[in-house]
C-alpha positions as CSV (number, residue, x, y, z in Angstrom):
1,X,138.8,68.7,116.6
2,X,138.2,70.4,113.3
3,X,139.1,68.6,110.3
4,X,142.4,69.9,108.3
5,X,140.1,69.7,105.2
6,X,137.6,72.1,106.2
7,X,138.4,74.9,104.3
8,X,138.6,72.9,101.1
9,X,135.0,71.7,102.0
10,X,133.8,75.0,102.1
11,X,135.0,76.1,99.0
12,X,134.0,73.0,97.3
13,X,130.2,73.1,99.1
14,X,130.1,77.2,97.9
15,X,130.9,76.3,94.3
16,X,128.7,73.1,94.3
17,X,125.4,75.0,95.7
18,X,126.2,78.2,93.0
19,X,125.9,75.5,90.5
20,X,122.9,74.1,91.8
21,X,121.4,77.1,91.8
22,X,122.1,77.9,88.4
23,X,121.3,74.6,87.2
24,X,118.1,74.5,88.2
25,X,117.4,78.1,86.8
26,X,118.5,77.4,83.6
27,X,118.2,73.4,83.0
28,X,115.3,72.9,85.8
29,X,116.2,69.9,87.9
30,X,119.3,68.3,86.2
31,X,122.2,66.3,88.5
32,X,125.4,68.2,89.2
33,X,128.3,66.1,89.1
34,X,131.8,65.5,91.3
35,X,133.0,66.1,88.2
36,X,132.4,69.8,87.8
37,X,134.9,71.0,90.7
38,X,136.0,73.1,88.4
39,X,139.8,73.1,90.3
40,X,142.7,73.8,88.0
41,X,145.8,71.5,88.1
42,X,147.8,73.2,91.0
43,X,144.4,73.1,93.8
44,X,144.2,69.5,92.4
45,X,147.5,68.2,93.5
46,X,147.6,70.5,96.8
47,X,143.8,69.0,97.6
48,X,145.2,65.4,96.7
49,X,148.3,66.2,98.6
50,X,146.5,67.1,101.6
51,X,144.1,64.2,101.4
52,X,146.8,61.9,101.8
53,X,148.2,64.0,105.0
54,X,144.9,63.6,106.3
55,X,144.0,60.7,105.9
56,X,147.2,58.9,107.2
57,X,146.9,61.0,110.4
58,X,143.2,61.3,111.0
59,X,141.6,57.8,112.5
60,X,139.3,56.6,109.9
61,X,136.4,54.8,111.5
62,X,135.6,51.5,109.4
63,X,132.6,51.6,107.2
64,X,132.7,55.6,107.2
65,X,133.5,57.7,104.4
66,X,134.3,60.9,106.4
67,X,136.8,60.6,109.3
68,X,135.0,61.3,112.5
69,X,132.3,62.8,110.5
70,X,134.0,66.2,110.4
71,X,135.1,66.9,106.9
72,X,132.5,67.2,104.8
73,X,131.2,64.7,101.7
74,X,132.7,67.0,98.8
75,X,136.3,66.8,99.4
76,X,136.0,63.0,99.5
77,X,133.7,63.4,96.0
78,X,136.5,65.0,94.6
79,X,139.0,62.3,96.1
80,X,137.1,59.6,94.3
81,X,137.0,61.0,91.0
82,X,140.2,61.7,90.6
C-alpha cells in the first residue's frame, strides 16, 4: 500500500535535488538543510495536518522513522523541524 504522503515526498525530493544541484554549482559542495523546504504557511499546516492523519492510521514499526518504509525521508525532515 502506497503511503498517503507520497505526493508531498515527491515534491519535497524535486525541490531538495534542484537545490542540490544548484548548490553545488554555485557554492561547490555545501549541506542543504530541512530547513530550506521553502513551503509557505498554508502547505505547512496541510503537510503537518496530514502527518498527523497518517501517522495515527499508518502502523509505525518501532525503531523506524518511515512507516512501512514507504513514505519517503523528506516529509518526516520537514516533520522534525517544525
Amino acid at each position: 500500500m502506497p503511503c498517503a504522503l507520497a505526493s508531498w515526498h515527491e515534491r519535497l525530493d524535486r525541490h531538495f535535488s534542484a537545490l542540490r544541484e544548484l548548490r553545488a554549482k554555485t557554492l561547490g559542495n555545501q549541506p542543504i538543510f530541512a530547513l530550506e523546504h521553502r513551503l509557505t504557511g498554508p502547505a505547512i499546516l496541510e503537510l503537518l495536518e496530514q502527518i498527523a492523519t497518517y501517522s495515527t492510521q499508518a502502523q509505525i514499526s518501532a525503531g523506524s522513522l518511515l512507516p512501512n518504509g514507504t513514505c519517503g525521508w523528506s516529509v518526516w525532515a520537514i516533520w522534525v523541524t517544525r
